[in-house]
VEXDREN-2710 file (C-alpha; in Angstrom, 1 decimal):
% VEXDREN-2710
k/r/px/py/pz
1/UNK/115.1/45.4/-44.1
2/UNK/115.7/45.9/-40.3
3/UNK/119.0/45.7/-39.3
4/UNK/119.0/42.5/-36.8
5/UNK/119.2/44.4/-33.6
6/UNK/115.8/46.1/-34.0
7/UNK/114.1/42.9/-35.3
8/UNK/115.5/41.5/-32.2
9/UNK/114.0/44.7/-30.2
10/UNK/110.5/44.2/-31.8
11/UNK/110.6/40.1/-31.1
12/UNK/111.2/41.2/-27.5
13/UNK/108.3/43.7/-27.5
14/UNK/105.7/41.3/-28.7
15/UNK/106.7/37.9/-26.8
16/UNK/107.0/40.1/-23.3
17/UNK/103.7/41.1/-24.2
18/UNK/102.7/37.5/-24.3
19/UNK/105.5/36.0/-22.2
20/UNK/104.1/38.4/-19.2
21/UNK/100.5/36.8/-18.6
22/UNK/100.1/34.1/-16.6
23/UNK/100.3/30.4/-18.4
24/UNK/96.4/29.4/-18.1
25/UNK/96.3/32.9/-19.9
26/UNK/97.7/31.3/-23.0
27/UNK/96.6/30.2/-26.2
28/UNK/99.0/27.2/-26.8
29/UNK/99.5/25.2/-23.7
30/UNK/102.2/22.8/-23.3
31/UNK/99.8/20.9/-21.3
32/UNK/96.9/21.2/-24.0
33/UNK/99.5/20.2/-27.3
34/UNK/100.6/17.0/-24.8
35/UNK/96.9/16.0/-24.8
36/UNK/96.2/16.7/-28.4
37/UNK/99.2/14.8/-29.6
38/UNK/97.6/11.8/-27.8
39/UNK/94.5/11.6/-28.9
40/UNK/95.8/12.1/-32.2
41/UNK/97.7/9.3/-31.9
42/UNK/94.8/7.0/-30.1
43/UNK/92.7/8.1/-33.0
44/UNK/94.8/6.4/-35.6
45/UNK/94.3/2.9/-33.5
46/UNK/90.4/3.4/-33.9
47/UNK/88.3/2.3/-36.6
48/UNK/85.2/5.3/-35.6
49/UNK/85.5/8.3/-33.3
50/UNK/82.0/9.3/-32.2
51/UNK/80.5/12.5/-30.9
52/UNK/78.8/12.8/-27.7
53/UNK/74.8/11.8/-27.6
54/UNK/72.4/14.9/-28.8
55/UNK/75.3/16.3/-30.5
56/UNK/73.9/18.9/-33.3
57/UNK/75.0/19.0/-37.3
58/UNK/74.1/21.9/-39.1
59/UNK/73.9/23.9/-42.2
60/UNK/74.5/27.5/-42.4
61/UNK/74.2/30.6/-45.1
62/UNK/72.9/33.9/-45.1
63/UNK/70.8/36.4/-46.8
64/UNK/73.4/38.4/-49.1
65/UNK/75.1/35.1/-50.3
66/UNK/72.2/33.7/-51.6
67/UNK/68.9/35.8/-51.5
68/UNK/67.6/36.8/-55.3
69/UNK/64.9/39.8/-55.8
70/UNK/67.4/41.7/-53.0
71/UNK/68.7/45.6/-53.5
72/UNK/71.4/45.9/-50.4
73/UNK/74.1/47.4/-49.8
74/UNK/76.3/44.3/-51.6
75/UNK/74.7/44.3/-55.1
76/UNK/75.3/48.1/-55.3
77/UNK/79.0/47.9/-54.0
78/UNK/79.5/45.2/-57.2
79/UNK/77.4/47.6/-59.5
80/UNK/80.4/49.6/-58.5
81/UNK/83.4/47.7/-59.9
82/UNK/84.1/46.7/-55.9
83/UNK/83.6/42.9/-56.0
84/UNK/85.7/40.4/-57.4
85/UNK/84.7/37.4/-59.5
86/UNK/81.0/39.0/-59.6
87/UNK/80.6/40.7/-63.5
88/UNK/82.0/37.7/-65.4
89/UNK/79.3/35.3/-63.1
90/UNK/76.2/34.4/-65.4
91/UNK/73.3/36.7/-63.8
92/UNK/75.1/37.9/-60.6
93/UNK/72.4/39.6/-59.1
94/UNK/70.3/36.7/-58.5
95/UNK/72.9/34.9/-55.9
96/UNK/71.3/31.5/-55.9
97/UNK/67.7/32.3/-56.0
98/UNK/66.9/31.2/-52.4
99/UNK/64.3/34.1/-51.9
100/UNK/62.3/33.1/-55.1
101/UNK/63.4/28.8/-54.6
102/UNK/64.0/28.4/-51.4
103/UNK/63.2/24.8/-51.2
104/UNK/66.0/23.9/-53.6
105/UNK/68.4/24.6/-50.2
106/UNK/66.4/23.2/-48.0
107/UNK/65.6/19.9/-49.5
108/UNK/69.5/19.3/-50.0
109/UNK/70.0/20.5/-46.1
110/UNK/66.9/17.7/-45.8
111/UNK/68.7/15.1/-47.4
112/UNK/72.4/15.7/-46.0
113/UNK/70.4/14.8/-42.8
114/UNK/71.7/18.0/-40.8
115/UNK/69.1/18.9/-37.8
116/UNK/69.9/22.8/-37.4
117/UNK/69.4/25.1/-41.0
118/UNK/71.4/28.6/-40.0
119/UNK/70.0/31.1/-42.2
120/UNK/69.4/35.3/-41.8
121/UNK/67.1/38.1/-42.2
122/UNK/68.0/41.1/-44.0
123/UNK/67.5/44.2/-42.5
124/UNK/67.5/46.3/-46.0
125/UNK/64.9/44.1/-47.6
126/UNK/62.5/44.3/-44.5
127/UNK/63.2/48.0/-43.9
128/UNK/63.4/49.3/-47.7
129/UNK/62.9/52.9/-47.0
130/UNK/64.3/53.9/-43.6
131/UNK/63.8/54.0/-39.9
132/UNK/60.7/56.2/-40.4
133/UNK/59.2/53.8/-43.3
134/UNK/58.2/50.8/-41.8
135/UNK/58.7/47.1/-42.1
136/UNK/57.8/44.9/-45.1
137/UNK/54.2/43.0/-43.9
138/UNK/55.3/41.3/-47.0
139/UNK/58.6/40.4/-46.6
140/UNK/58.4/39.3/-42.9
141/UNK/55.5/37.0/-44.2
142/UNK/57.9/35.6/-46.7
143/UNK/60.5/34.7/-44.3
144/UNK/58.3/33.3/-42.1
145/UNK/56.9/31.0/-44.9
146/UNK/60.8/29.8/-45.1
147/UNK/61.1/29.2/-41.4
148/UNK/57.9/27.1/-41.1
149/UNK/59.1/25.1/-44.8
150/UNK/62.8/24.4/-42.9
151/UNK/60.5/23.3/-39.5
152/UNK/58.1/20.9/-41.5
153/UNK/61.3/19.7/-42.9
154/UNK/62.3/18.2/-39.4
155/UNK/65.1/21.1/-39.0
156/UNK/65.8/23.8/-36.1
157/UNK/66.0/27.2/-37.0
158/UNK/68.8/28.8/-36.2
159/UNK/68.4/32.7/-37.2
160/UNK/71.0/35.4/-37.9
161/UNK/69.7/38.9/-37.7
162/UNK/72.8/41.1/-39.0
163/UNK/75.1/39.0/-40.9
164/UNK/77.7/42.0/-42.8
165/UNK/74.7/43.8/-44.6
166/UNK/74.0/47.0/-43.3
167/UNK/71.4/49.3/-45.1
168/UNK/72.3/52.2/-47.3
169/UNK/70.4/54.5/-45.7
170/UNK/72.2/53.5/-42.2
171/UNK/75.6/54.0/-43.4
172/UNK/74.6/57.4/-44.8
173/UNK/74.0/58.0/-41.0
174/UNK/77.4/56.8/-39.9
175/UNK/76.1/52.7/-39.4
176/UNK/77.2/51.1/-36.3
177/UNK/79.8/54.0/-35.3
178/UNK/76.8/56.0/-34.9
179/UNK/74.3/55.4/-31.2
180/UNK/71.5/56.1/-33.1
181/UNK/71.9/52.6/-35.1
182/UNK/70.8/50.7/-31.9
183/UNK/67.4/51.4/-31.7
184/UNK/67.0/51.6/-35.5
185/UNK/68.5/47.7/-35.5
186/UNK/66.2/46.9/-32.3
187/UNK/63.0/48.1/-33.9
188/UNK/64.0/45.8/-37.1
189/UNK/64.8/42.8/-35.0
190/UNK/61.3/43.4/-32.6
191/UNK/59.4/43.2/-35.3
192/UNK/61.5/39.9/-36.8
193/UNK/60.5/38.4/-33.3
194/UNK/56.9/39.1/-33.4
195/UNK/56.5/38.0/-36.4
196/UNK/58.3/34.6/-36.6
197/UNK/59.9/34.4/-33.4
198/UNK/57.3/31.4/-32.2
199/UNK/59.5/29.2/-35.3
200/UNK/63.1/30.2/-34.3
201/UNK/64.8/27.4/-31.5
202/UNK/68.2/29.7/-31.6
203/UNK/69.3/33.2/-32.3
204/UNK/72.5/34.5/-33.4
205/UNK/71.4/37.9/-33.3
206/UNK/75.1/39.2/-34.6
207/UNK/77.5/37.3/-37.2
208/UNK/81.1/38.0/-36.6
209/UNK/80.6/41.7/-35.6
210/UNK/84.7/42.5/-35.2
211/UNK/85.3/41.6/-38.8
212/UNK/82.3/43.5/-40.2
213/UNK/83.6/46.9/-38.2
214/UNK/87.2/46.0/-39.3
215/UNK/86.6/45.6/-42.8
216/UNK/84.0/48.2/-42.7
217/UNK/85.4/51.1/-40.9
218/UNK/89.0/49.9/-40.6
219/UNK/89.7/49.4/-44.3
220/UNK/87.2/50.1/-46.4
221/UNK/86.9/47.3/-48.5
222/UNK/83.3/46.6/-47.8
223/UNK/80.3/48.6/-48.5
224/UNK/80.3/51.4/-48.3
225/UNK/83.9/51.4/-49.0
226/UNK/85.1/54.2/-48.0
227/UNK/88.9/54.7/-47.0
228/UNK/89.4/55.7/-43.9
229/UNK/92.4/58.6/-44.3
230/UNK/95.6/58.2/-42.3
231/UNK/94.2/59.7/-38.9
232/UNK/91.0/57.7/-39.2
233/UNK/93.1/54.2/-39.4
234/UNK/95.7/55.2/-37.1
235/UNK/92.5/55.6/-34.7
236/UNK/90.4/53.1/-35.7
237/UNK/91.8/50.3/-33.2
238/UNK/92.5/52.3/-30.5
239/UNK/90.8/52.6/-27.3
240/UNK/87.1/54.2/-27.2
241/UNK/89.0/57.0/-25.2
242/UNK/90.3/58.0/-28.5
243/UNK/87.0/57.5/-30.2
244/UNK/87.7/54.6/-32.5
245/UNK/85.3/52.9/-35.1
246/UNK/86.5/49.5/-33.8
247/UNK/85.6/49.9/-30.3
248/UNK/82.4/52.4/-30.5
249/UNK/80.9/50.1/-33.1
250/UNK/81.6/47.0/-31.1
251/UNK/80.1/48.6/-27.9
252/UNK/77.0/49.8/-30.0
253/UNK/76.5/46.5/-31.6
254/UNK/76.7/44.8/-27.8
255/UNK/74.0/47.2/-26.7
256/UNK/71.9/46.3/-29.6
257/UNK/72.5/43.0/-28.8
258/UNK/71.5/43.1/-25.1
259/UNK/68.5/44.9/-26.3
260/UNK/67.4/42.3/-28.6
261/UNK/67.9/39.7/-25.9
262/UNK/65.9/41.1/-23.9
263/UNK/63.2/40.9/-26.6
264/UNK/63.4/37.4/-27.0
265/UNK/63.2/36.3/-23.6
266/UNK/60.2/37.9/-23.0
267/UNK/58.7/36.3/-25.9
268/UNK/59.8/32.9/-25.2
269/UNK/62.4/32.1/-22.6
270/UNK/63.4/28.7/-23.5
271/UNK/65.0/30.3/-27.0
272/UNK/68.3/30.1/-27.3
273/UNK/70.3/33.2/-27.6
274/UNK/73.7/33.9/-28.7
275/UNK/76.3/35.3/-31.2
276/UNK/78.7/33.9/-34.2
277/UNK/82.1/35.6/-33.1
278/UNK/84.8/35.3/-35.7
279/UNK/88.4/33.7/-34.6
280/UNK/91.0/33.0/-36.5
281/UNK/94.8/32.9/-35.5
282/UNK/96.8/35.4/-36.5
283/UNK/100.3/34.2/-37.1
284/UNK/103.5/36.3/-36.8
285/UNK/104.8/36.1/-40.8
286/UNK/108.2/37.1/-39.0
287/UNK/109.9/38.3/-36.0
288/UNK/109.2/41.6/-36.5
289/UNK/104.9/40.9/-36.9
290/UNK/105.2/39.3/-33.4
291/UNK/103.8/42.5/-32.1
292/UNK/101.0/43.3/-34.7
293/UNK/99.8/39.4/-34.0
294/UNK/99.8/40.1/-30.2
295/UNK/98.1/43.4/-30.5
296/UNK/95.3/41.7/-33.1
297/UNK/94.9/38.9/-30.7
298/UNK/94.4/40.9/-28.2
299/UNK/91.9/43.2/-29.5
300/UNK/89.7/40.4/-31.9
301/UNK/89.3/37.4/-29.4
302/UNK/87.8/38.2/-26.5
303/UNK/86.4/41.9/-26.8
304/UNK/83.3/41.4/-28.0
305/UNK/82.2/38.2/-26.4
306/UNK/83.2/40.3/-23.0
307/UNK/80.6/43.0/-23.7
308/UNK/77.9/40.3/-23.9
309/UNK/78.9/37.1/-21.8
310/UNK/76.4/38.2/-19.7
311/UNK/73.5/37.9/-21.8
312/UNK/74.0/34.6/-24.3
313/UNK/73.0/31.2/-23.9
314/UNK/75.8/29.8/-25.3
315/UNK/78.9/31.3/-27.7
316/UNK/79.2/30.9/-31.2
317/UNK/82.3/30.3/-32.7
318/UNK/83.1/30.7/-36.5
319/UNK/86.6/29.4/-37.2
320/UNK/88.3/28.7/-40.8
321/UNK/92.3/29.0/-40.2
322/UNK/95.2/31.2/-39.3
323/UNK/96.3/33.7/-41.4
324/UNK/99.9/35.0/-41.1
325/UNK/100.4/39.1/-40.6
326/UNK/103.3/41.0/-42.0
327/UNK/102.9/44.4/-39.9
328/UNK/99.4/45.7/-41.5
329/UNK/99.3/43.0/-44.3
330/UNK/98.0/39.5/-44.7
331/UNK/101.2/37.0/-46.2
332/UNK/100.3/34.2/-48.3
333/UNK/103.4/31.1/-48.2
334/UNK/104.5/28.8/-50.4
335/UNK/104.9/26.8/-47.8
336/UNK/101.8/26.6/-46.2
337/UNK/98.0/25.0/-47.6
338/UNK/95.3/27.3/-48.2
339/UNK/91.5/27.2/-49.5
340/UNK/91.4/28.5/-52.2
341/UNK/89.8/31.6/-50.6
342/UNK/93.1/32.3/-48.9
343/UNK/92.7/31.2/-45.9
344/UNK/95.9/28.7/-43.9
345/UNK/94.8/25.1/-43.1
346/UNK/95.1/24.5/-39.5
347/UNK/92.9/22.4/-37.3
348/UNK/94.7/22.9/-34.1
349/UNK/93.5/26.3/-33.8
350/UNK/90.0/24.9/-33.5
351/UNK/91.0/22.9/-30.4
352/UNK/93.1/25.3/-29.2
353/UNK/90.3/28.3/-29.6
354/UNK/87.7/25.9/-27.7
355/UNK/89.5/25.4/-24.9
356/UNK/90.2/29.2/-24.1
357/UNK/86.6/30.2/-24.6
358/UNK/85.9/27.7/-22.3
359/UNK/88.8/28.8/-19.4
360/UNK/87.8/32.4/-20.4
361/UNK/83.6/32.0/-19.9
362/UNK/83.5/28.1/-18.0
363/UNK/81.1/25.3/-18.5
364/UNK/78.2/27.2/-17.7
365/UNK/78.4/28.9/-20.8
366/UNK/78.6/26.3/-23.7
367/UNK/80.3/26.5/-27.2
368/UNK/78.6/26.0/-30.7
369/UNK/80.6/26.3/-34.0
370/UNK/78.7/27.8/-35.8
371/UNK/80.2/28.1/-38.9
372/UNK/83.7/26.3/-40.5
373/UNK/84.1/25.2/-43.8
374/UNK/86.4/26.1/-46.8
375/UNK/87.1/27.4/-50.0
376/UNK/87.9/24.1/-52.4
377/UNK/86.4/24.0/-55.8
378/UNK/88.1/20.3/-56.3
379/UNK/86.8/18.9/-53.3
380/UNK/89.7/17.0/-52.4
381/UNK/90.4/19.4/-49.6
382/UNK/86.9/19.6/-48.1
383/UNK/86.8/16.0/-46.8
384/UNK/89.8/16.1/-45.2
385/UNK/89.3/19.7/-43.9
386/UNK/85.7/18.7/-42.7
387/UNK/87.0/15.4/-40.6
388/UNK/90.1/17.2/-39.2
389/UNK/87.6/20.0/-37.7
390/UNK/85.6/17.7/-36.1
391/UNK/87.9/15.7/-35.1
392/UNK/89.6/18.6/-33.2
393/UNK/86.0/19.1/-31.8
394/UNK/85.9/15.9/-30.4
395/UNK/89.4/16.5/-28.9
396/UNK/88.2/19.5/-27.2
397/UNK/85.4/17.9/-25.9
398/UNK/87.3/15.0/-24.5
399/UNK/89.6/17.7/-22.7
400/UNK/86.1/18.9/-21.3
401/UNK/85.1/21.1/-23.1
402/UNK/80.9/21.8/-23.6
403/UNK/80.2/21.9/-27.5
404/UNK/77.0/21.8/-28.6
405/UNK/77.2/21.2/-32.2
406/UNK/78.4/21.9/-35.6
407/UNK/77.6/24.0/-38.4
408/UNK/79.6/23.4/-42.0
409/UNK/79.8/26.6/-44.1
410/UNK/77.9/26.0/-47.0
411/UNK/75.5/23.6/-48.8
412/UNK/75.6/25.4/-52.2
413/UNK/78.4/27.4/-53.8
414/UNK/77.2/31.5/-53.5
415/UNK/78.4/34.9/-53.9
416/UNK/81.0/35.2/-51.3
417/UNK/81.6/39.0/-50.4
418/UNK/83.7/40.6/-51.7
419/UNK/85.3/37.5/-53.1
420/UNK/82.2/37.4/-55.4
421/UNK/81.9/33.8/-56.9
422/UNK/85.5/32.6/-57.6
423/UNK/85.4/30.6/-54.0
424/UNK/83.6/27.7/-54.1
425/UNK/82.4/26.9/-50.4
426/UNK/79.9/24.3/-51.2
427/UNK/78.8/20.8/-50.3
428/UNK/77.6/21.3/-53.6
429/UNK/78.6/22.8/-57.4
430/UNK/76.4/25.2/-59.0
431/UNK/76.3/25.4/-62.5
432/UNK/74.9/28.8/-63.6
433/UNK/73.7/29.2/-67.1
434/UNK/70.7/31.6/-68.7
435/UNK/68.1/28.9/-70.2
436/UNK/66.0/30.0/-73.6
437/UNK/64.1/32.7/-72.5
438/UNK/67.0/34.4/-70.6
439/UNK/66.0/33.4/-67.0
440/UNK/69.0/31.6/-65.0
441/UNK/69.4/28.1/-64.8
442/UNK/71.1/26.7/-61.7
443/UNK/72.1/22.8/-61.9
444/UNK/73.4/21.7/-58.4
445/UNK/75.7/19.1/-58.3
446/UNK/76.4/17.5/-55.3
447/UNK/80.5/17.1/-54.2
448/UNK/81.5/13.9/-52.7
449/UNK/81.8/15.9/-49.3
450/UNK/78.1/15.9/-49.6
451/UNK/78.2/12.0/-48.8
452/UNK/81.0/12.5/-46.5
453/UNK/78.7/14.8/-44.2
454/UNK/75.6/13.0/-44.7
455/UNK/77.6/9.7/-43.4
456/UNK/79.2/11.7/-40.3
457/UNK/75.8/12.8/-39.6
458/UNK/74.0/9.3/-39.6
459/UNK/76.4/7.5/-37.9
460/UNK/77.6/10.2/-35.3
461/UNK/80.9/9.7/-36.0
462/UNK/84.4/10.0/-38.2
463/UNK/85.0/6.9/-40.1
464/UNK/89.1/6.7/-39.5
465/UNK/89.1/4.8/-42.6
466/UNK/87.2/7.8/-44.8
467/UNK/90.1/9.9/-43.5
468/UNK/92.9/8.3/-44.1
469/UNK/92.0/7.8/-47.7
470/UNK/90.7/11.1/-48.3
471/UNK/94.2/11.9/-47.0
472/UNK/96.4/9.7/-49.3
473/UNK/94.3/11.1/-52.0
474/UNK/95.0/14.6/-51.3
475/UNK/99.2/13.5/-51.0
476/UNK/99.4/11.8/-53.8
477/UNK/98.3/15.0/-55.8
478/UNK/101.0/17.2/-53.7
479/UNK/103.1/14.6/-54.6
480/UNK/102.4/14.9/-58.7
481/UNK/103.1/18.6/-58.4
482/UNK/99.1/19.3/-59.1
483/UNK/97.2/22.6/-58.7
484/UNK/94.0/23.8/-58.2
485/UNK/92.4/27.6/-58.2
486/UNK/93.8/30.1/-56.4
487/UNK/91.5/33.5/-55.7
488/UNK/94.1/35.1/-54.4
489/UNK/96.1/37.6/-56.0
490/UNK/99.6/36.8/-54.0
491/UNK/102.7/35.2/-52.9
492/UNK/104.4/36.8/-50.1
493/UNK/103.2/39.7/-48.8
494/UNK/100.6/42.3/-50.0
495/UNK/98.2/45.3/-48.7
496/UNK/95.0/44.3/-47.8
497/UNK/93.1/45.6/-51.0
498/UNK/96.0/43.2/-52.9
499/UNK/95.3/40.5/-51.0
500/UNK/91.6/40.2/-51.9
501/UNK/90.3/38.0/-54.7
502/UNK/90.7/37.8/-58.5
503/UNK/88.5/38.4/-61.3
504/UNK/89.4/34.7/-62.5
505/UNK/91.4/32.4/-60.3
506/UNK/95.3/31.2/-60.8
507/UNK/96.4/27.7/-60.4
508/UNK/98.3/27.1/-56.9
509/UNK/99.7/23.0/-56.3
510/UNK/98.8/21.5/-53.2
511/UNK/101.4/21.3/-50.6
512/UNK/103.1/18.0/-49.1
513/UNK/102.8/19.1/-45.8
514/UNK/101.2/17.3/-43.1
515/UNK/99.0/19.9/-41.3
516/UNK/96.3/17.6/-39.9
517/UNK/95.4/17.1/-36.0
518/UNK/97.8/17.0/-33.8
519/UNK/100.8/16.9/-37.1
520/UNK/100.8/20.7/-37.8
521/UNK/103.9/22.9/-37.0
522/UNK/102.9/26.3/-37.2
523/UNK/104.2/29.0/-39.8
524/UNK/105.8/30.5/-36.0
525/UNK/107.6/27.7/-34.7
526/UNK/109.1/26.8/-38.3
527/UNK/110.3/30.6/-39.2
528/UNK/110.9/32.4/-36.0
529/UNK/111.6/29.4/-34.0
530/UNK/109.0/29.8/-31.1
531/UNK/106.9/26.1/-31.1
532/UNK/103.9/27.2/-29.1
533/UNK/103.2/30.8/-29.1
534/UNK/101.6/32.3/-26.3
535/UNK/98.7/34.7/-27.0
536/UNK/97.0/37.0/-24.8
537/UNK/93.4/35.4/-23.9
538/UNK/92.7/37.3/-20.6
539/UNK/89.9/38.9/-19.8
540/UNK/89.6/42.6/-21.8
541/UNK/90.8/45.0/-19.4
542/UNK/88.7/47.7/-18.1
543/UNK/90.8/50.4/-19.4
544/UNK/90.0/49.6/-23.3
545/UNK/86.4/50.3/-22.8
546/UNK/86.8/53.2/-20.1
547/UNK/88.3/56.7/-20.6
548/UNK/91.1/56.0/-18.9
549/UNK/94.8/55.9/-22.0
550/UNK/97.2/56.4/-19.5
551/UNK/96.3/53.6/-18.0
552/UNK/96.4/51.3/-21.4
553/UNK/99.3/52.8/-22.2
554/UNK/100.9/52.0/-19.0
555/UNK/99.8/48.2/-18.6
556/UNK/101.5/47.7/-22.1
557/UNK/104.9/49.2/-21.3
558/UNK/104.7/47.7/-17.8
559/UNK/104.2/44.1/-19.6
560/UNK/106.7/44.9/-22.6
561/UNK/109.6/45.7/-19.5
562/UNK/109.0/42.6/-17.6
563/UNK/111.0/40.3/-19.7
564/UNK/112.5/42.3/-22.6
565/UNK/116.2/42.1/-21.0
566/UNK/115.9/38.5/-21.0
567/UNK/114.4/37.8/-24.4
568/UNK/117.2/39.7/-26.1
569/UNK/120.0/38.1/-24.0
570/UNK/118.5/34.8/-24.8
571/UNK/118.5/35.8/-28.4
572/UNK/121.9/36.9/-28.9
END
């Protein structure tokens, strides 16, 4: 335990860090919380709250969550004891058979009445052998087949081209920490263009490239999954003068990207081109993790979207919750609701998140979620958790905001990293069982969040009504002390490898806590007594890509000084 006077020193540190920028620099606005509390509260008078004409719905997955027939980097990293929830699943390997069924996905995505299926191409099942073996004809056929099935079915194409799945062979050579990756990942994604590009309306050429390279590199806990030793981690944040993963990976990955763009556009300049970019707040679990939040703020939010603002038609933003730091760790409270996948409940951050994009890149550059969703094998979150997201969508737009549309994260429940199947994402159940002759059986169910979705969708709008009762539903079992699964290994505060998922879930209860639009009080304002946060969204500075330390290191001390003297005098 610190004694008080260094927690207090640390507190200091982190909120002159934040304190310093200038207020349309930060995340929680007084101004923006004023306008969110009010149209909260003229929401409740209203009996529908419709979305903008032309507004998008959409369905997203991706290739190692439900592909069958597929040898990557995943299904050898579970053959290796490294995946959760994945050996006690009835026939693992074959995810939920979209390569060998893929209508099965699509005529649910059909029926739910979404315009825009988000799916991927994997790089490892195209490119089997290497850089020097060529693509798959095959394969590349087959996924066209897919696209053209999802376009007869009245549906976009939206199209991921790395989504977390890297090939073995290109982690031998160092994967994205090593140059050489870039034109081995733009050769794979020309051909993907010439060969089905005419069927795609909108590219996300990279998923959530930050989290990949953190969990990758950073960790360890995806494939390959090797630890990085003490030097190695120190470094792997740091600067690119200091040659960390983080950075080099991230600027590699923004070349490739800018590459690829390039490709497309001279293909067919009317396509769409952008990227899914991860963002989640990160909440201080105390007064001493004030600094670690600022510093992963910091370096997640804007870094990557920097290196490529230039060359996107519009930004995609994947968004599930906050999740509250304790120095290097993850905390899980008993205080707080979670999915069941771990992740804090908290639509504000959705409305909050749009509105700095959009002060960060302005309306020339529009916003697309492109994936939210949650963990909830009950499904008497999801409905709530689905109405509250879009209604903060609808608040952001109302504050100005340019959102094109919406993609919910998932239709059926799938292998979920390294999470393997205990979370249950979907719109709908699976039931996996081996028929007869030993082939798997998979009986989809559909949740009533299915309904909710599809009746969103048709009538372009929230039913007030849906959500209040979805709401009392969800209170009145808080209020009878009822649990659901847990795939989380903790309460309190844990490592990062302890704070992945379980073999077989525990039972958590729900939590009587009123965290929908415009009601939350975060984790912050509750524990360390600071209501809105500030957070650091300016613009990257030039020093973390360039050579130049001294100059990093200086523009942190200079911003820690600024206000220190008076934090701590406030304090005391």
């Amino acid at each position: 335990m610190l004694p008080t006077f260094a927690l207090l020193l640390l507190l200091a540190l982190g909120v002159s860090l934040l304190a310093s920028l200038p207020k349309h620099l930060h995340l929680h606005r007084t101004d923006d919380a004023h306008f969110l509390d009010k149209f909260a509260s003229d929401a409740r008078s209203k009996q529908t709250l419709a979305f903008p004409a032309g507004f998008s719905f959409g369905i997203a997955t991706a290739p190692a969550h439900v592909e069958d027939q597929l040898d990557d980097a995943w299904l050898e990293f579970a053959r290796k004891g490294r995946v959760a929830a994945w050996k006690n699943a009835v026939a693992p390997e074959q995810r939920i058979k979209f390569w060998s069924e893929p209508h099965e996905e699509i005529h649910l995505a059909s029926e739910l009445g979404v315009d825009t299926f988000r799916l991927g191409v994997d790089w490892a099942r195209v490119y089997p052998q290497g850089p020097d073996g060529g693509a798959d004809k095959g394969v590349l056929v087959k996924y066209r087949n897919i696209l053209d099935e999802i376009k007869k079915s009245k549906m976009k194409v939206m199209l991921t081209l790395f989504h977390h799945s890297l090939p073995s062979w290109s982690a031998e050579l160092g994967g994205w920490t090593n140059a050489t990756t870039v034109g081995h990942f733009v050769e794979f994604a020309s051909h993907v263009v010439d060969a089905m590009g005419d069927l795609v309306d909108v590219y996300t050429i990279f998923n959530e490239p930050h989290v990949y390279v953190l969990l990758t590199h950073c960790a360890g806990v995806w494939p390959p999954g090797e630890k990085p030793d003490m030097v190695e981690a120190a470094l792997c944040l740091a600067p690119s003068a200091a040659q960390g993963a983080y950075t080099a990976s991230l600027i590699n990955m923004a070349e490739a990207h800018k590459r690829v763009h390039a490709i497309v556009k001279r293909k067919d300049a009317n396509t769409m081109v952008g990227a899914a970019h991860h963002i989640g707040v990160l909440t201080p679990n105390g007064p001493a993790d004030v600094v670690p939040a600022a510093w992963s703020h910091f370096m997640f939010t804007f870094y990557f979207p920097d290196l490529i603002a230039s060359h996107v038609d519009f930004l995609g933003v994947n968004y599930y919750g906050q999740e509250l730091l304790a120095g290097a760790d993850v905390a899980v409270s008993p205080t707080e609701e979670y999915s069941e996948a771990g992740r804090g409940v908290y639509p504000d951050g959705l409305y909050h998140f749009l509105l700095a994009f959009h002060r960060r890149y302005g309306s020339k550059l529009p916003l697309w979620v492109t994936e939210n969703g949650v963990a909830d094998a009950t499904d008497n979150l999801r409905p709530v958790y689905l109405m509250e997201h879009l209604l903060a969508i609808q608040a952001a737009i109302a504050r100005g905001v340019k959102v094109l549309g919406y993609v919910f994260w998932t239709m059926s429940d799938n292998w979920e990293w390294a999470d393997g199947y205990c979370p249950k994402f979907g719109l709908v159940e699976v039931r996996r069982s081996l028929k007869d002759d030993g082939t798997l059986a998979l009986e989809r169910v559909k949740r009533r969040s299915f309904g909710v979705y599809q009746k969103i969708i048709q009538s372009n709008a929230v039913d007030t009504r849906e959500r209040e009762a979805s709401w009392d539903e969800l209170m009145r079992l808080a209020k009878e002390n009822a649990t659901r699964p847990f795939c989380r290994a903790l309460e309190g505060v844990g490592g990062m490898t302890g704070a992945f998922g379980l073999d077989e879930p525990v039972h958590r209860p729900w939590i009587a806590k009123d965290w929908r639009l415009g009601a939350y009080r975060t984790h912050a304002a509750e524990h360390i007594g600071v209501e809105h946060l500030p957070l650091p969204w300016h613009t990257t500075p030039e020093w973390m890509i360039s050579k130049d330390v001294a100059k990093g290191l200086a523009y942190i001390y200079e911003s820690s000084v600024n206000v220190s003297s008076r934090v701590i005098r406030d304090e005391l």
